[in-house]
N, C-alpha and C positions, 0 to 999 in steps of 0.2 A: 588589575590591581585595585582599582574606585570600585570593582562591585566586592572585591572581597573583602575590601574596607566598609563599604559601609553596611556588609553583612552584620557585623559587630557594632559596627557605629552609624547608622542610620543618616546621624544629621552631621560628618563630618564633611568639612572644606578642604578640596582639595588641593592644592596647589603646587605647579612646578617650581623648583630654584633650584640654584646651583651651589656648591659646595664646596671651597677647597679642601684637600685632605688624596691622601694615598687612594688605589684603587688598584686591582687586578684590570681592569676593563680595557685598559691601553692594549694590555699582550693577549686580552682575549679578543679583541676587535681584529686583531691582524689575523685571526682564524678563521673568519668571520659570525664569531659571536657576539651577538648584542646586548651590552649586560646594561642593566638599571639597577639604579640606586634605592630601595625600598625595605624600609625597615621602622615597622608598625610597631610604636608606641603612645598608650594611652597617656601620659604625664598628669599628676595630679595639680591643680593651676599653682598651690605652693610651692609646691617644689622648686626651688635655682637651678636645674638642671644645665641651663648655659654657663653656671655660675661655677660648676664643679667638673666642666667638659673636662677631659683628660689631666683631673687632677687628682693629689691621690686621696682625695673621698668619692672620687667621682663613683654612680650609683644608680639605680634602677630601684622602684617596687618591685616585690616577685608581683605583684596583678598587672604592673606596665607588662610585664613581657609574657605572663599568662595571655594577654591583651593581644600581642602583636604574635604571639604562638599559634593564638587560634588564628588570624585574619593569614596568617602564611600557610597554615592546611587548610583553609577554607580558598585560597589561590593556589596551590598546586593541584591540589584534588580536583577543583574544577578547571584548571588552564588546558 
């Protein structure tokens, strides 16, 4: 996941944390699937992004997720 991050993003910091919120990963773990939480986006630093989390303006640039489009075929292609 860090090398196909910073395939796109050279100088990004990575960092683990945790997150409340829903997940399939509970009922896929009892199969024993290991799922992670990874979802690449670029955010422009104005943006409020925390500010509009599941609200109803909540939003993305199409280039955030052009962003995180590439960095997830550039990790499955190579995993």
């Amino acid at each position: 996941m860090i090398d196909a991050l910073h395939t796109e993003d050279p100088g990004a910091k990575v960092l683990p944390y945790t997150l409340s919120g829903g997940t399939d990963n509970k009922s896929l773990s009892r199969l024993g699937i290991t799922g992670y939480g990874f979802a690449p986006l670029q955010l422009p630093d104005d943006l409020d992004f925390t500010g509009m989390f599941h609200g109803v303006d909540e939003r993305v640039p199409v280039d955030s997720l052009k962003f995180g489009a590439r960095v997830l075929n550039t990790l499955l292609t190579n995993y």
